[in-house]
N, C-alpha and C positions, 0 to 999 in steps of 0.2 A: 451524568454520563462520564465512562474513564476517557481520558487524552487515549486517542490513538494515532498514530505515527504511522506512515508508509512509507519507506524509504527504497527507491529503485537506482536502478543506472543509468537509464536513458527516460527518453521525452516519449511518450503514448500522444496517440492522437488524440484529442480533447473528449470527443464520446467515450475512449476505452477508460479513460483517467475517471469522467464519472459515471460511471459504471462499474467501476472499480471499487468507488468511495461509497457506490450505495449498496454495493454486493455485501461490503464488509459493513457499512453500517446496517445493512436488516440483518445478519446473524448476531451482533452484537446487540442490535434491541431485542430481537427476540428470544437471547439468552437471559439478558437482565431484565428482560421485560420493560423496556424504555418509553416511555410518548414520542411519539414522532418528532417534534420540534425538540427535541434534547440529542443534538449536534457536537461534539467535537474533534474535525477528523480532518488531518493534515494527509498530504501527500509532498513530499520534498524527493526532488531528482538532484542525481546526484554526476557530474563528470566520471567515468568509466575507472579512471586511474585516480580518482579522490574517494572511491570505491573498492576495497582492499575485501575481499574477502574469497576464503577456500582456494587458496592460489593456485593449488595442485591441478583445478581444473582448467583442461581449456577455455572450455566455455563457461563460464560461473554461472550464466542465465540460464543454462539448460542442467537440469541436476538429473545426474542418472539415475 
């Protein structure tokens, strides 16, 4: 299975978080064609301001 990494800026409420990890783990097995038990899938939140990116936007979460 490849490492994959989720990185956001705020905290989801715990159903959306996994929901999240299995939305992107079934495109990823069903791309590499995986077994179900072959897992490895982080999600790391991150403070808003320790979270630097596309500064130009206001809203960075919302991409136009």
């Amino acid at each position: 299975m490849p490492t994959i990494q989720i990185e956001v800026r705020r905290q989801y409420p715990q159903a959306v978080e996994e929901q999240l990890l299995n939305n992107i783990f079934h495109c990823v097995k069903t791309t590499f064609q995986l077994p179900e038990y072959d897992r490895n899938i982080r999600l790391v939140m991150h403070e808003a301001h320790c979270f630097q990116y596309m500064g130009h936007l206001a809203q960075p979460d919302i991409l136009p």
